[in-house]
C-alpha positions, 0 to 999 in steps of 0.5 A: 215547507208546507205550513199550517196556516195560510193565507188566502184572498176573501172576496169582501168588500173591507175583509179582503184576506183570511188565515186558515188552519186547523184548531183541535182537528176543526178548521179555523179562519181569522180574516184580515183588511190588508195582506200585510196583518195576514201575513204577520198573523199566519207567520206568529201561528206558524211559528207557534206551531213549530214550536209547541206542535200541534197539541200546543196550539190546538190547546182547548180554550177552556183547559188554557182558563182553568191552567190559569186559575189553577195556577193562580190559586196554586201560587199563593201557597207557592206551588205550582201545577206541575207539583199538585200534579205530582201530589196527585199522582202519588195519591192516585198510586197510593189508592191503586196499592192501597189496602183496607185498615183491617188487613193493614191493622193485621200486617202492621200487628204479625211484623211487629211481632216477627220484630220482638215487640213485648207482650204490653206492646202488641195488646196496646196496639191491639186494642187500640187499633181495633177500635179504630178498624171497628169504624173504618175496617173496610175503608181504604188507607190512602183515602182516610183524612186528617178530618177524618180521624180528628173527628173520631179522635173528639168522639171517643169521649175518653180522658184527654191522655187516653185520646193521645195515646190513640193519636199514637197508636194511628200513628204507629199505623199510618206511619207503617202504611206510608213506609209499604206504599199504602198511603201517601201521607199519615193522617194521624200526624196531623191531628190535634192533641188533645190538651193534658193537664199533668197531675200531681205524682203521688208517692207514699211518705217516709213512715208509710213505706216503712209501716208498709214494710212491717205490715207486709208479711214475709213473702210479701217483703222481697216484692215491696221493698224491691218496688220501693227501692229498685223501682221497676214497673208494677208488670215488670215486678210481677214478672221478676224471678230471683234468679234475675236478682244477684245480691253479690253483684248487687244488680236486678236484672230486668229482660228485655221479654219482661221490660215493658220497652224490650229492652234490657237493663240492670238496677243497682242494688242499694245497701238498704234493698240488699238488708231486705232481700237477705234472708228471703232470696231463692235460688228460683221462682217468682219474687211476687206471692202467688196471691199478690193482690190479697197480700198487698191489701192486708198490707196496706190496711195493716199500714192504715194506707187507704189512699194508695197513689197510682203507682206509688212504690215506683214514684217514690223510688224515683222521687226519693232517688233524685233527692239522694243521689242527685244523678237524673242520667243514672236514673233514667236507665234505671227506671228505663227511659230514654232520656232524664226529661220526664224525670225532671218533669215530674219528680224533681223537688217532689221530696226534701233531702231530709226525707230522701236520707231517711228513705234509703236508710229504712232497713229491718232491725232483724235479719230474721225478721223483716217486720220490724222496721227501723231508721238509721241516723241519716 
């Protein structure tokens, strides 16, 4: 069998043999005193060279130091060469099927559209994402970092709860890229949160809903009392018709094209709600008034409220509720959340018992007027 490497007699004076072989593609020569370590030598080269073959042992010396150093470095964070390899390659991949934010931002909004997102959704998404394309509209996906997006999260200089509902939305957007093979990670995971400090739920007090409810006039009425004591979201509450509301099943219904989770769900008429909405309920036809905002601040001036709580009527539903009927998982899908969490973070212990008893006894004195409000012994 014809070997790579040989040995040969050297005409030196000490250095009387040589091993000769070639080593990528040049001709390499190691000389020896005896035969014996010639020998050995071209035998252990031999050897090498059957079993690594040529690329083996042709194997440059400075690729062998950097494989070294790199798998070294690569050791202390328990990896290998071969991972960062694949790591590699799969970010090689992504970047050849990768597209620019914009026409991602335009795929991720037309799928979520075609899936049914409601109407809030897709202007959230819009409007975030937008802003974020604004800046880096032309860039490729898979080659936006984690720097990259932290650093534009800082520099939005919006209220820390606005920041991480951006963080949301670019995850959202991520998230969907990584899924199509744009990206090979979602750098919005990774980015800091920005630190929340929870504000205090406001709610109205007992005798202001009920100045509210005398104050309102009566087409006003069916809107207010179904937001303090059914508690759907000022958007949803809006967009209510009556025929969504049957007061012989004592149930609202709120659709899923309505419902800012698109997602369907009924809300038990209370014995004091039904009192208010007799008398005022149509067979069609939206619950709010045509002038909604104009009727609401007459209202509220008529009830001497000038510090209105963000979201008032639905916070005091869920305050007063908790308090009364003490049930965190019937609630929750009343108010349309998935889960009873936020329930207790924010309105458990929010209101004395006393004051949830006298809440949902608030009912008008009057079937034909619902101006005149009166509590009944609670």
């Amino acid at each position: 069998m014809k070997t790579g490497f040989r040995v040969r007699k050297y005409k030196h004076p000490r250095l009387r043999f040589v091993v000769r072989g070639k080593v990528n593609g040049q001709w390499a020569r190691k000389y020896f005193e005896t035969k014996a370590e010639a020998q050995t030598y071209s035998e252990q080269k031999n050897i090498e060279l059957l079993n690594q073959g040529r690329e083996g042992i042709e194997f440059p010396s400075s690729l062998r130091v950097m494989a070294q150093d790199c798998q070294f470095r690569l050791q202390q964070r328990g990896k290998t060469i071969a991972d960062a390899t694949a790591h590699y390659l799969q970010h090689l991949d992504a970047i050849a099927k990768s597209c620019t934010v914009n026409a991602l931002v335009a795929e991720l909004l037309k799928v979520r559209k075609a899936d049914g997102a409601s109407a809030r959704y897709l202007q959230d998404l819009t409007s975030r994402l937008k802003r974020f394309a604004k800046d880096f509209g032309a860039r490729l996906v898979a080659e936006i970092s984690t720097q990259e997006v932290d650093e534009w999260l800082r520099g939005l200089a919006v209220a820390p709860v606005t920041r991480n509902n951006f963080r949301r939305v670019l995850g959202v957007m991520f998230g969907f890229a990584t899924g199509r093979g744009y990206a090979s990670h979602n750098a919005a995971t990774a980015a800091a949160k920005a630190k929340q400090i929870d504000s205090e739920v406001g709610i109205l007090t007992v005798a202001q809903t009920a100045k509210l409810l005398e104050s309102a006039s009566a087409a006003l009425v069916p809107f207010v009392a179904i937001g303090a004591f059914a508690g759907l979201r000022p958007e949803e509450l809006t967009r209510l018709s009556w025929d969504e509301i049957d007061l012989e099943a004592n149930l609202i219904e709120v659709k899923a094209r309505k419902s800012k989770t698109a997602r369907r769900r009924h809300i038990k008429i209370q014995p004091n709600l039904a009192k208010w909405l007799t008398g005022h309920a149509k067979a069609t036809g939206q619950v709010a008034p045509t002038n909604l905002r104009k009727e609401m601040k007459i209202a509220r001036e008529k009830a001497g409220i000038s510090d209105w709580p963000n979201n008032a009527l639905r916070h005091g539903f869920a305050s007063y509720h908790l308090a009364k009927f003490h049930d965190a998982a019937a609630l929750a899908l009343e108010m349309g959340h998935t889960d009873s969490d936020m329930l207790f973070a924010h309105y458990r212990q929010l209101v004395k018992p006393k004051d949830a008893a006298r809440y949902w006894n608030i009912v008008p004195t009057s079937k034909r007027s619902a101006k005149i409000v009166a509590f009944k012994a609670a």
